[in-house]
C-alpha positions in Angstrom: 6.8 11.4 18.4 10.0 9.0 17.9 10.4 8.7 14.3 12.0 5.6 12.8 14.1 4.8 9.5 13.6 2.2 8.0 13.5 1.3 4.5 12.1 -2.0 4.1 9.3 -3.2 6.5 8.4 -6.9 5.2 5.0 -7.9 6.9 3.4 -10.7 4.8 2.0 -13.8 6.0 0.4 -12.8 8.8 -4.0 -11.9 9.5 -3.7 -8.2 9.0 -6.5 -6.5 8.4 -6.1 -3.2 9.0 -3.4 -0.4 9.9 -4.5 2.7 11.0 -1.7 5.4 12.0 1.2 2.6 13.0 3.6 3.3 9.9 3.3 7.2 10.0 6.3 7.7 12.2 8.6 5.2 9.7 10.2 7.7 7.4 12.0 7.2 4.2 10.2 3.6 3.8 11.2 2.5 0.0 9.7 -1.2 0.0 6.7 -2.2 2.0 5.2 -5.6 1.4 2.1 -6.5 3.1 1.0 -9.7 1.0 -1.1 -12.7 2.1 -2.8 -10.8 4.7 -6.7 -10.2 5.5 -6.9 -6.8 4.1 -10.2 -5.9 1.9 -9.1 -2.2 1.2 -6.1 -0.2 0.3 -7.8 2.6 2.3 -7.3 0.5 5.3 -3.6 0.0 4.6 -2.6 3.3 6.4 -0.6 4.2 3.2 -1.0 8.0 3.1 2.3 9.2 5.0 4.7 6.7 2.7 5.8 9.2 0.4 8.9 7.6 -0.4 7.8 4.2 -1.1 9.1 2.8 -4.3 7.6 -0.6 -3.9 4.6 -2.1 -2.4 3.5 -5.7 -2.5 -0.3 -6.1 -1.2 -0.9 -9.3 -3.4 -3.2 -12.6 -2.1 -5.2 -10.4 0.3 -8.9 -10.1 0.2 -9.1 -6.7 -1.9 -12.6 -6.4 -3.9 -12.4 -2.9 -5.2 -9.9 -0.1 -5.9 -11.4 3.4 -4.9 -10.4 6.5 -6.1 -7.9 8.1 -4.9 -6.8 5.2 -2.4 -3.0 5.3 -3.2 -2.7 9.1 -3.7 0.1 10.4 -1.9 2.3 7.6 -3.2 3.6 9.3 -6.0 7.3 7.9 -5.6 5.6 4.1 -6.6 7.3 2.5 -9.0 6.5 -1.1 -8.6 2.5 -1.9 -7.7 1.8 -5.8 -7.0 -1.7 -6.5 -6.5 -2.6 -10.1 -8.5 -4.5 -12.5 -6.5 -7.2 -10.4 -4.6 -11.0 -10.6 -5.6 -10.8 -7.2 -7.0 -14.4 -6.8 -9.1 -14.5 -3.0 -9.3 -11.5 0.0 -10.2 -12.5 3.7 -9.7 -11.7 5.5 -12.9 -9.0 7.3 -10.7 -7.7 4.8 -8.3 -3.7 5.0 -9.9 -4.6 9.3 -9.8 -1.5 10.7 -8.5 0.8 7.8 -9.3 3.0 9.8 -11.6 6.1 7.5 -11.2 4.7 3.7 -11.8 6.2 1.4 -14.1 5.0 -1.9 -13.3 
């Protein structure tokens, strides 16, 4: 497996839905910003190999719930934008393991 730096992957505006294992071979990512896309949960996001991000932008998608434990391994976040979703429902530890967000 080719592994690729890069630090900032901008991927907004387009009719994403889901990623499954795509971004595990991108190490060191720091800013990842997958707004205005067709996603309906973090889960399907393919977060869980981003340990470095810093910031991730996954506003104006279609998100209805945040599950527990659904950003996890992300415990370099800093910076968490998720305005304008339909989000109805948050799991009493859906920010567990976010030990470094600010805003």
């Amino acid at each position: 497996m080719n592994l690729l730096v890069v630090q900032v992957l901008l991927l907004q505006s387009n009719n994403i839905s889901i990623i499954t294992t795509e971004l595990q071979s991108i190490r060191n990512m720091t800013e990842l910003d997958l707004s205005q896309n067709r996603f309906t949960q973090v889960s399907s996001m393919g977060l869980s190999s981003l340990v470095h991000l810093v910031t991730l932008y996954i506003e104006e998608n279609h998100i209805e719930e945040l599950e527990d434990f659904g950003l996890r391994n992300l415990s370099s976040l800093e910076e968490l934008y998720i305005n304008h979703n339909h989000i109805s429902s948050i799991g009493p530890k859906a920010f567990a393991g976010l030990t470094s967000l600010l805003r």
